[in-house]
C-alpha positions in Angstrom: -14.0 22.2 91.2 -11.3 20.8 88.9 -13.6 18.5 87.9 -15.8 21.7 85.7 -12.6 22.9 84.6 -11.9 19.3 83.4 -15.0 19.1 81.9 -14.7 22.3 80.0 -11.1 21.4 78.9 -12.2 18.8 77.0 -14.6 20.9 74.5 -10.7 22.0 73.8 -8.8 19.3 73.4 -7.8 17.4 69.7 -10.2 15.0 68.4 -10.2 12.1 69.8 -9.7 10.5 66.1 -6.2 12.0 66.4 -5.3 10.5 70.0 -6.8 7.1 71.3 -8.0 8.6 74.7 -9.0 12.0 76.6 -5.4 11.2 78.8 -3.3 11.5 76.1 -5.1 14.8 74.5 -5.1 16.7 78.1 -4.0 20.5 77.3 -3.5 20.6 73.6 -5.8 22.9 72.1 -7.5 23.1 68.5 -6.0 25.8 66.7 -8.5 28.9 65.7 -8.5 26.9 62.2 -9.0 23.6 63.5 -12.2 25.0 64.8 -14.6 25.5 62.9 -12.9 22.6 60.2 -13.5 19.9 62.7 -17.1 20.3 63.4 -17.1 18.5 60.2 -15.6 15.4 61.9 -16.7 13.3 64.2 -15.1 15.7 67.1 -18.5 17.4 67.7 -20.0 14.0 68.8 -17.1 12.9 71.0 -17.5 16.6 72.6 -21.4 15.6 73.2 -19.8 11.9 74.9 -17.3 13.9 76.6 -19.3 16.7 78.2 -22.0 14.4 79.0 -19.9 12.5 81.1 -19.1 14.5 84.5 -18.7 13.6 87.7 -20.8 13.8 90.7 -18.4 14.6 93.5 -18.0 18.0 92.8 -17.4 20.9 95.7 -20.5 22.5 96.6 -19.2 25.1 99.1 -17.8 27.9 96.1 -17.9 25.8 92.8 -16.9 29.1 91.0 -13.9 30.0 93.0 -11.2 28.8 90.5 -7.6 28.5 90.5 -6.6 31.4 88.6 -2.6 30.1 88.3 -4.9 27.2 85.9 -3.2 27.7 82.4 -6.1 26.2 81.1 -8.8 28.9 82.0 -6.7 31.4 80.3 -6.5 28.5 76.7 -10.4 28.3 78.2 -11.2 31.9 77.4 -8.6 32.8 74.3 -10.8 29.2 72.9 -14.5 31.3 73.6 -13.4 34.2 71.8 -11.6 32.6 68.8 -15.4 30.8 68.4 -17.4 34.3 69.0 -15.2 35.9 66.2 -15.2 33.3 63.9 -19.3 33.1 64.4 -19.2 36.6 63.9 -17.4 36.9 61.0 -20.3 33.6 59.1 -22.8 35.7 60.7 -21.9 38.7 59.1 -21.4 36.9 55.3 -24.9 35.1 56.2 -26.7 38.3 56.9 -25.4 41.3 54.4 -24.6 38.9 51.9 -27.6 37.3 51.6 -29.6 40.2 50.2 -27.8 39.5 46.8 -28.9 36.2 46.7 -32.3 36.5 47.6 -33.2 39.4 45.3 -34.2 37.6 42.8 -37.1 35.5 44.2 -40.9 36.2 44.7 -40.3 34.4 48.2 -37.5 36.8 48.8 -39.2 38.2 52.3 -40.0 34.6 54.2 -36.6 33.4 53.5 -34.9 36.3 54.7 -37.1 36.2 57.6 -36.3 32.8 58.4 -32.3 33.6 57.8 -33.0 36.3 60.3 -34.8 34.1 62.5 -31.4 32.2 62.7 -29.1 34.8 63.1 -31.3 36.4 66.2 -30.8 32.6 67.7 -26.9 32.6 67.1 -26.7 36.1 68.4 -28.5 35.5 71.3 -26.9 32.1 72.6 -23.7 34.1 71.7 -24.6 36.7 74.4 -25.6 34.0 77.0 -22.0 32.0 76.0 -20.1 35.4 76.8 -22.2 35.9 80.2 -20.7 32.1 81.3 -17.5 33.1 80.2 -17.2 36.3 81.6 -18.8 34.6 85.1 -15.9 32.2 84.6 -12.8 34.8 84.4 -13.9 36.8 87.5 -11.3 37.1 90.3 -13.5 37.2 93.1 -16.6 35.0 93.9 -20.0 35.8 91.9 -23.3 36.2 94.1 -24.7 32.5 94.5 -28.5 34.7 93.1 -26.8 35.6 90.2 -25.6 32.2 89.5 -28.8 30.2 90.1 -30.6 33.2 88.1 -28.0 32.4 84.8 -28.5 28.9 85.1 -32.3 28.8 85.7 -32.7 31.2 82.6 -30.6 28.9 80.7 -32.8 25.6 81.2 -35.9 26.7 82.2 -38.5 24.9 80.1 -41.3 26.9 80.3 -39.1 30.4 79.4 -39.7 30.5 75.1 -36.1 32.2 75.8 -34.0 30.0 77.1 -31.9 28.2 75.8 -33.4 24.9 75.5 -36.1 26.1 73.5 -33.9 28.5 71.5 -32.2 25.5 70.4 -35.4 23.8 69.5 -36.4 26.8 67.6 -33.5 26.7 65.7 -33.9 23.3 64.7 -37.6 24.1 63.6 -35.6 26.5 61.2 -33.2 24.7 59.9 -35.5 21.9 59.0 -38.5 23.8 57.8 -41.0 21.4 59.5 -43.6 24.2 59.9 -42.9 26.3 57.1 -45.3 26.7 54.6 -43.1 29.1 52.1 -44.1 29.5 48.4 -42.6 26.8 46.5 -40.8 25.7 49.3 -43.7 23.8 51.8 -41.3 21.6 54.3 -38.0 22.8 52.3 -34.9 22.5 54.6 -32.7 26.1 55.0 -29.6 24.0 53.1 -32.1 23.2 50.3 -33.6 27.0 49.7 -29.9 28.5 50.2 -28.6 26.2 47.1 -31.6 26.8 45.1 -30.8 31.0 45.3 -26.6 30.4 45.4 -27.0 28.8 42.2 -28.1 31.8 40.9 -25.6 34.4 41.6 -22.6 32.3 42.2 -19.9 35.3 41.6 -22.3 38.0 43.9 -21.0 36.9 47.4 -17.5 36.0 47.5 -17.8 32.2 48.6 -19.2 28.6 45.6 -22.7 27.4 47.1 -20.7 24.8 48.7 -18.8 27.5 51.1 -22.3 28.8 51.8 -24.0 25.9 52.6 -21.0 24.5 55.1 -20.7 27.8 56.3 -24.3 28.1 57.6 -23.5 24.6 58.9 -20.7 25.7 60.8 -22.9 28.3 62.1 -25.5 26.2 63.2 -23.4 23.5 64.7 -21.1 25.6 66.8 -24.5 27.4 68.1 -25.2 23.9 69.3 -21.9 23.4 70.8 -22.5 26.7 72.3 -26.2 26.3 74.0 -24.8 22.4 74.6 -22.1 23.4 76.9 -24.0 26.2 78.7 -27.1 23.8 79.7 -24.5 21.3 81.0 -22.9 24.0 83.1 -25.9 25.3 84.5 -27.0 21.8 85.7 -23.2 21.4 87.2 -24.0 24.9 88.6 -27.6 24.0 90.5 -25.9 20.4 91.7 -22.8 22.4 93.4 -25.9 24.3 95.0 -27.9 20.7 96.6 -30.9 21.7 93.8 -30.7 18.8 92.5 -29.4 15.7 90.9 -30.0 16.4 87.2 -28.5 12.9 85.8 -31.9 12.9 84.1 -32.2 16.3 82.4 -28.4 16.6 81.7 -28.7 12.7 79.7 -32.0 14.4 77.6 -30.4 17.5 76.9 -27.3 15.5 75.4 -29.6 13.0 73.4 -31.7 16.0 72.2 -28.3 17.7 70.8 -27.0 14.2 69.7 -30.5 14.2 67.4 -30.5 17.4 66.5 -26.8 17.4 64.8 -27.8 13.9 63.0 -30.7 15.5 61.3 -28.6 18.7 60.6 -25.7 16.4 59.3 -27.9 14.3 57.4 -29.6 17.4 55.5 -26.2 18.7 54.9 -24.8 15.9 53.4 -27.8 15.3 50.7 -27.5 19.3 49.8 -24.1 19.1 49.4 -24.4 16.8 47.1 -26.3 18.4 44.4 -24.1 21.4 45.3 -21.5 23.4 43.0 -18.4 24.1 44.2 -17.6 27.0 41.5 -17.0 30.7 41.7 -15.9 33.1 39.2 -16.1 36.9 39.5 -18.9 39.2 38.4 -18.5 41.9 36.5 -17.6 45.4 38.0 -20.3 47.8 38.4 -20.6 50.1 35.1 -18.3 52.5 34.8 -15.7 50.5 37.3 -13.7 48.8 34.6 -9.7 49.5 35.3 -7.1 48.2 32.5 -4.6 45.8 34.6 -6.8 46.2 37.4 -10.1 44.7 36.5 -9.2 43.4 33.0 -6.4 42.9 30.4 -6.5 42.7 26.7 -4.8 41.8 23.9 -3.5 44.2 21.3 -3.6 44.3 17.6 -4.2 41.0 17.0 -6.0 41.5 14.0 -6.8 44.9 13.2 -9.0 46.9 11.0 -7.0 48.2 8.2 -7.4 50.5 5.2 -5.5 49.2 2.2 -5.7 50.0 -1.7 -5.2 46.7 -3.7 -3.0 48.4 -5.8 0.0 48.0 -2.5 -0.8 44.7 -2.1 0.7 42.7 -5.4 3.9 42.7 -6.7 2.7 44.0 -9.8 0.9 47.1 -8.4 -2.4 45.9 -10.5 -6.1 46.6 -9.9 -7.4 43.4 -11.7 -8.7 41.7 -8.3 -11.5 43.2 -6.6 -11.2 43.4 -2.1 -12.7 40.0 -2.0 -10.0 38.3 -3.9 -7.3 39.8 -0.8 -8.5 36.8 2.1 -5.5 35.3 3.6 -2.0 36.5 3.9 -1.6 38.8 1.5 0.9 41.5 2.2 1.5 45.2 2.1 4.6 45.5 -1.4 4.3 49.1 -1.9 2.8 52.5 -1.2 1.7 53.4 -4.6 2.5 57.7 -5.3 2.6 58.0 -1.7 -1.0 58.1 -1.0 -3.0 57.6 2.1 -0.6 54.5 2.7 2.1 57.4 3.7 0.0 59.0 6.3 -0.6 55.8 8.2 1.3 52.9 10.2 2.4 50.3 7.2 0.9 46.9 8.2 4.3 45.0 8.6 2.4 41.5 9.0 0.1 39.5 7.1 -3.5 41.0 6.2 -6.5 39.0 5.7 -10.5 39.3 4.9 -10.4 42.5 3.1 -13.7 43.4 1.7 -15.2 46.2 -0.1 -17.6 48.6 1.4 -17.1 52.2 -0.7 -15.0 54.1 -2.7 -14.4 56.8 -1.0 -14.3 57.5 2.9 -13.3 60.0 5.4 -10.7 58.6 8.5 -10.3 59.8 11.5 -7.2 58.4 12.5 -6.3 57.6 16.3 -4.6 59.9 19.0 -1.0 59.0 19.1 0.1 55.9 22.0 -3.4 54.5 21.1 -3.7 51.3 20.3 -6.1 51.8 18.2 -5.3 52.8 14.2 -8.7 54.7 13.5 -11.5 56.2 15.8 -14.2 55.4 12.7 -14.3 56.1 9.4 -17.4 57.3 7.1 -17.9 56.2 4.1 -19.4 58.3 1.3 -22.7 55.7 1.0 -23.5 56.5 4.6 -21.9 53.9 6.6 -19.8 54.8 9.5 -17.2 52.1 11.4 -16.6 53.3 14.8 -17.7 55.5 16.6 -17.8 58.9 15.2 -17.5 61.4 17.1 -15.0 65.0 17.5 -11.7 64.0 15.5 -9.1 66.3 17.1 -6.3 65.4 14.4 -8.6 65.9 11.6 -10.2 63.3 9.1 -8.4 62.2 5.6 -10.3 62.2 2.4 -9.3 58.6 0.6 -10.7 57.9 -2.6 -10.3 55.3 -4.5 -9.9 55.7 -8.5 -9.9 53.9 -11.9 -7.4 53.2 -13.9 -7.6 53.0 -18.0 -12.0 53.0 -17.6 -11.7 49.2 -16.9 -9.9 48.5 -13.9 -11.0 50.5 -10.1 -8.2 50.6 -7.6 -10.3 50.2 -4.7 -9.4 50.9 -0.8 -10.5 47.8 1.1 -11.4 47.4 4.1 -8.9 44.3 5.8 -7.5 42.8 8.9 -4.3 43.5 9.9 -1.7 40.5 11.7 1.0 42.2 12.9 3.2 41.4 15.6 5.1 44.3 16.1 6.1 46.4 19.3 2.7 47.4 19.3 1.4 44.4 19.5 0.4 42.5 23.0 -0.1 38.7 21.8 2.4 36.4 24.0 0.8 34.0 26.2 3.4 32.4 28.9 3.5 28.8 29.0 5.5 28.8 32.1 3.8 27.1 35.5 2.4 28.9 38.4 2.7 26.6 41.4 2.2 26.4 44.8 5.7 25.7 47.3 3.9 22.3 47.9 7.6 21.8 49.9 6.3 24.1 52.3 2.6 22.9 52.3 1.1 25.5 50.1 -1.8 24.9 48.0 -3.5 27.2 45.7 -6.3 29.2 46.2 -7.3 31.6 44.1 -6.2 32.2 40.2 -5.9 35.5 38.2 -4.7 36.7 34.9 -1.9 39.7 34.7 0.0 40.8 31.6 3.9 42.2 32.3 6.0 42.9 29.2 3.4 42.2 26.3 3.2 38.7 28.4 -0.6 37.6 29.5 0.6 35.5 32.5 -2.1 33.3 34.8 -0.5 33.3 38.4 -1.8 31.2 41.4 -2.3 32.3 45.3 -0.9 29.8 47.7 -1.7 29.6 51.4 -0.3 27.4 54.1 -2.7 24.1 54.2 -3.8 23.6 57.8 -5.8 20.4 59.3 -9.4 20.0 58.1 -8.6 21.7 55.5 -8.5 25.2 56.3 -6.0 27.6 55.1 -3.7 30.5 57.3 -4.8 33.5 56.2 -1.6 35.0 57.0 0.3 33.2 54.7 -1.8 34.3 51.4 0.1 35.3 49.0 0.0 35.8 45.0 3.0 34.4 43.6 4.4 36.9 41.2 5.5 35.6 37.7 8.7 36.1 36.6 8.7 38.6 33.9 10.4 37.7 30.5 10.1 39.1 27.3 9.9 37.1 23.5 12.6 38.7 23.1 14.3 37.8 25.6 18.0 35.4 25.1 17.4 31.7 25.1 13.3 32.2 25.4 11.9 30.5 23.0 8.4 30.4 21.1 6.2 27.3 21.5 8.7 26.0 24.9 8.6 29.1 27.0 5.3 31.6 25.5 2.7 31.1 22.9 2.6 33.7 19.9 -1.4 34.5 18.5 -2.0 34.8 14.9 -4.5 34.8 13.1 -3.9 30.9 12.7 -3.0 30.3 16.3 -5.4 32.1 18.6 -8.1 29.8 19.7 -8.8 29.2 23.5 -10.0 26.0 25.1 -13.0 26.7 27.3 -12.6 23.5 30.1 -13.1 22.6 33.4 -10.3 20.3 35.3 -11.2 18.8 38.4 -9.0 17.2 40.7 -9.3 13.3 41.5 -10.7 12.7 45.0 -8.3 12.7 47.8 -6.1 15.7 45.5 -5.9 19.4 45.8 -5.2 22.2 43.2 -1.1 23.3 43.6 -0.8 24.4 40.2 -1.4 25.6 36.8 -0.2 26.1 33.5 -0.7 26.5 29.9 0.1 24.1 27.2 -0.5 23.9 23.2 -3.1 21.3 22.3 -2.6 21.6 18.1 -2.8 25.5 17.4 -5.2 26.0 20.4 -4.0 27.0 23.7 -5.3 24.6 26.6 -5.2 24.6 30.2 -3.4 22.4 32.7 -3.8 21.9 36.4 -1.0 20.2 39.3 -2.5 18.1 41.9 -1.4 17.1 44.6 -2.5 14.1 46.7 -3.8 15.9 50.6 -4.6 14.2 54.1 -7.3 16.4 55.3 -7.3 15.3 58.8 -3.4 16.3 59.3 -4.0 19.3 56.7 -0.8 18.0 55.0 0.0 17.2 51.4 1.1 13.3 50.8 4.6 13.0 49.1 4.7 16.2 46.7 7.3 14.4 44.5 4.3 12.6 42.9 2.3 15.6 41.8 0.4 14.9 38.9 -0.5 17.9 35.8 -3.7 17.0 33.9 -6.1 18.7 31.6 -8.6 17.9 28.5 -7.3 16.4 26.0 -10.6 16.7 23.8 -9.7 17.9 20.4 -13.4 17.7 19.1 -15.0 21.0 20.5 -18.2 23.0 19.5 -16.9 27.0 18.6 -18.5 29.7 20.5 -18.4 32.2 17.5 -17.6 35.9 18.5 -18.0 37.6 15.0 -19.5 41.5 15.2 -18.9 41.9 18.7 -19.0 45.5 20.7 -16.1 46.4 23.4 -16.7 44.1 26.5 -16.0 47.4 29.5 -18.8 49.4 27.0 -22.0 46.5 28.1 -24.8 48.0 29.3 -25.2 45.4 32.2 -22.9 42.5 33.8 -21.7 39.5 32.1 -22.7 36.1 32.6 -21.3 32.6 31.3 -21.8 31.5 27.5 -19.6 29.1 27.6 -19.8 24.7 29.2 -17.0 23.4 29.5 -15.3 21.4 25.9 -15.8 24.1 23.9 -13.5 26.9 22.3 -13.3 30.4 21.1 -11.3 32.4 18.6 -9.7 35.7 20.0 -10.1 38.2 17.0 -11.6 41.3 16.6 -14.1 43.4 17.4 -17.1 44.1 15.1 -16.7 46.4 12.1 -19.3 48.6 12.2 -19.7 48.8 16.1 -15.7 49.7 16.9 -14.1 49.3 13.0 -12.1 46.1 14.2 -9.9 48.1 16.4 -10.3 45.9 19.9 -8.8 42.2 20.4 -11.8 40.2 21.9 -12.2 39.3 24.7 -11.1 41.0 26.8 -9.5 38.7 29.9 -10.4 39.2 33.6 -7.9 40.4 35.5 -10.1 40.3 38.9 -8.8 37.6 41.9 -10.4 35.1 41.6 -9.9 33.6 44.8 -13.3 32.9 47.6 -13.7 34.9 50.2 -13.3 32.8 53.0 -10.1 30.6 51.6 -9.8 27.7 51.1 -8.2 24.3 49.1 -9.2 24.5 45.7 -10.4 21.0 43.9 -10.4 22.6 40.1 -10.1 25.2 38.1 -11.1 26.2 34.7 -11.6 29.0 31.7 -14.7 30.6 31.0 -15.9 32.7 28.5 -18.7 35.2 29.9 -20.7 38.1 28.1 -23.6 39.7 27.0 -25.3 39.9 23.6 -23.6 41.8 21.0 -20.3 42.5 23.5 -17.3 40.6 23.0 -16.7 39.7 26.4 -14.3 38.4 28.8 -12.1 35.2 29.0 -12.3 34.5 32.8 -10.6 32.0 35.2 -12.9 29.9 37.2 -12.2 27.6 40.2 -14.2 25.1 42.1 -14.1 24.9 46.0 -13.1 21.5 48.0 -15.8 20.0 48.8 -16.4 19.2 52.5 -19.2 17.2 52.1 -17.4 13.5 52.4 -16.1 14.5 55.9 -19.2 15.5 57.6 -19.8 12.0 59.0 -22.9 11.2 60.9 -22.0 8.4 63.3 -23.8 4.9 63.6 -25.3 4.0 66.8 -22.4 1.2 67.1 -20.1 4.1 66.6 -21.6 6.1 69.3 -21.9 3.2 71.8 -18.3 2.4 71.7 -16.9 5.7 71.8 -19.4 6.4 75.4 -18.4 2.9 76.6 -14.7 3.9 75.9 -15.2 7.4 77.8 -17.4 5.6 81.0 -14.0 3.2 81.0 -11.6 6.1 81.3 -14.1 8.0 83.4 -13.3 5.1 85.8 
């Protein structure tokens, strides 16, 4: 009988990539991330080879009376249960995440009944695969009936439930050859899943690429699954004199050898006309958190009342509002009018513009950030939203002076970086400990100390490219002030102005071969722009190549389209959820918000402040900025990252491939 436990082993072992032959791999186990990573490899055909290839002389009087002091039926059955949770955790995504996706399509009902069709398939070779293993742990000896009835269930040809033709039937599904869906006639499941990913890539938690590869996995380890049980039930009926079975056990391994080509060859066209981004959607309405969901910038330029009169040296009323546009100041506070009752703009103050003589104001609560809640104007016109003013509104009129000239109140934007304001990026890196084999995996932004900081998550890199989820982990920034001894402006932050405050919009992908480990932000001219680390990987191994040669790059493009943001509403106040505006080369102006809709009280946009980091992690081969919104809302400033892409290591071997690797295994067979 140690020739089944053998046999079994090896669906265990390393891939044979990794190790020349089956001797020198005996009893070292994947890990529970090695699993599902190297069903991308070529591992899934040398388990075909492997389990294909048993041996005839095996113990007929009790075949299932194992040697329970076997270390390797214990590795046998922590290995079955490790694949039935990590099926069960795709199967999950695959089925209550799906709704989102297919919502939005007049064929939403035939592809969720064919996604259903597939997950009733994995659910029920599941079931079978935890009869065989429970059969396998017994103590005692199992009823020879209820053997021959498991194994006759499981290759019965004629029975549309066994295994065989579930396997069949899953292929028929995969493939679409007899599908006749909308749009769709003959469409493969990879196709019609990136088609509807596409369309609501920040809905489920994973890119399209993660969704695609993870139906994959899905399907693949299903196969592995129904593969190993059909070959065990023909082991099972020869240890009982029914039969030979050389025959039927070389078909069934052919079949699956076919079926995984197609599969692998679908995958690998889908995957690549497949994105690898994610970004996060919007909160529901109502949802929006400061420093939760979103952060913002404070007082960047700010609606401001100011008499023209207080702002020349002369205290003359010759000009008119429109003559105040850029960096004028505030000299005096002529007889201690309205200028007295209100916070003296201590900066520079631009675009002032006349709207009416006189006004009420309805200045803010106290701690708000805010200067004004509106303000109505005698013609009519209201900034702001007016609503109860629990401090009271202030009549401010303007008035003439000797018939000829008007001392008009004008309506500017105020540049002051004072204690109130919240305008320092940090230009400090957030990296990965690529000493200790961390990579990043998710981006978001935080602000600590008037500092807007964007921070990485690391996680341990593992072979084929998974990550440990254990070791996830945001790594914190280190909070510093501009105020701060030896900190220094332009070296170790970035101050806004109203002449400093544009934001490249870019996407910076790795090179192939190189993983995301970092990022930072850099001054490109007066714009900020965004850098990323990278750092060169060796999937198989899961380990980075000499971290000392980590390279930073980022867009250098200095010719960029604006994405103008003039008039905007509060972002948190849209009606419905954001989507991108933005492609990647341009650039947008942080200012603020529109007059009439919020009197220019609100720095837009707002940034997102939500992880942005895939629900299943995993190496990272870009990141980028985004700018997403709806009409008339200022929006948010949003990180973005793309996903590693799998596709270059799901390798469909040659026939010259295969025949070597089954001449190598008859050798060491013998």
């Amino acid at each position: 009988m140690r020739s089944l436990v053998r046999a079994l082993t090896i669906l265990v072992v390393l891939p044979a990539g990794l190790m020349s032959t089956w001797g020198k791999a005996q009893g070292e186990l994947f890990s529970p991330a090695m699993i599902a990573s190297s069903i991308a490899s070529k591992v899934l055909w040398r388990i075909v080879l492997d389990v294909g290839l048993l041996e005839s002389g095996i113990n007929q009087s009790n075949p299932l009376n194992l040697d329970r002091s076997l270390q390797i039926m214990h590795q046998i059955s922590t290995l079955s249960n490790e694949l039935r949770e990590s099926q069960a955790s795709m199967t999950e995504i695959l089925g209550h995440r799906m709704c989102d996706v297919v919502e939005n399509f007049s064929y939403r009902n035939r592809f969720a009944d064919r996604l259903n069709s597939i997950s009733r398939i994995m659910s029920r070779i599941d079931r079978l695969e935890l009869r065989m293993n429970k059969v396998l742990q017994e103590d005692s000896p199992v009823e020879q009936l209820t053997l021959t009835q498991f194994a006759q269930a499981t290759i019965d040809l004629s029975n549309p439930s066994s295994v065989i033709e579930q396997l069949h039937k899953l292929e028929t599904e995969v493939t679409g050859s007899s599908f006749g869906l909308v749009m769709a006639e003959g469409q493969d499941i990879f196709t019609q899943l990136n088609m509807m990913a596409n369309s609501v890539i920040c809905s489920y938690g994973l890119s399209p690429q993660q969704m695609i590869y993870l139906l994959y996995k899905s399907i693949a380890m299903t196969e592995l699954k129904g593969y190993i049980m059909m070959q065990f039930s023909y082991m099972l009926l020869k240890t009982q004199g029914k039969g030979n079975f050389t025959t039927e056990s070389k078909d069934r391994r052919n079949e699956v050898r076919a079926r995984l080509a197609r599969t692998q060859q679908l995958l690998q066209s889908v995957m690549r006309q497949t994105s690898g981004e994610y970004w996060r959607c919007d909160p529901d309405r109502g949802s929006h958190r400061e420093n939760t969901t979103y952060v913002q910038f404070t007082r960047l330029l700010q609606g401001y009342i100011e008499n023209e009169v207080d702002m020349n040296t002369d205290e003359t009323c010759r000009e008119t509002c429109d003559h105040y546009q850029y960096g004028h100041e505030q000299h005096h506070c002529y007889k201690e009018l309205y200028c007295s009752k209100q916070t003296k703009c201590a900066g520079r103050i631009y675009d002032c513009e006349y709207i009416d003589s006189d006004m009420w104001i309805c200045p803010a609560a106290p701690g708000s950030q805010r200067r004004y809640e509106y303000i109505e104007y005698e013609n009519g016109e209201i900034r702001g939203r007016k609503q109860h003013c629990p401090r009271g509104t202030s009549k401010v009129d303007s008035w003439w002076r000797w018939l000829f000239w008007h001392c008009s109140y004008c309506f500017c934007l105020c540049d002051d970086a004072g204690r109130h304001s919240d305008r320092y990026v940090s230009l400090r890196e957030s990296v990965s400990d690529i000493t200790q084999n961390r990579v990043v995996t998710g981006l978001r932004f935080v602000k600590r100390r008037q500092m807007m900081h964007l921070i990485v998550q690391q996680g341990l890199l593992l072979p084929g490219g998974d990550i440990d989820n254990s070791t996830l982990e945001w790594v914190a920034p280190n909070p510093f002030s501009h105020t701060d001894k030896g900190v220094r402006d332009g070296r170790d932050y970035h101050t806004l102005s109203y002449d400093r405050r544009a934001v490249d919009l870019d996407d910076v992908h790795v090179h192939p071969g190189y993983v995301l480990t970092g990022v930072r932000f850099r001054t490109l001219g007066a714009h900020l722009n965004l850098e990323i680390r990278m750092t060169e990987m060796n999937f198989t191994s899961g380990t980075l190549v000499d971290p000392n040669q980590s390279i930073w790059i980022g867009n250098d493009e200095t010719v960029r389209t604006e994405i103008p943001l003039r008039y905007m509403d509060v972002p948190t106040l849209a009606p419905s959820k954001s989507t991108p505006t933005s492609t990647s080369g341009q650039y947008l102006r942080l200012g603020p918000s529109g007059g009439r809709v919020d009197a220019a009280q609100t720095t837009i946009p707002f940034l997102d402040a939500q992880p942005v980091s895939p629900l299943l992690p995993i190496p990272l081969a870009g990141a980028g900025l985004m700018h997403k919104s709806i009409p008339k809302y200022g929006g948010f400033i949003a990180p973005r990252v793309f996903t590693y892409d799998f596709g270059p290591h799901i390798q469909v071997p040659t026939d010259d491939w295969l025949a070597a690797e089954e001449e190598a295994r008859n050798v060491n067979q013998g």
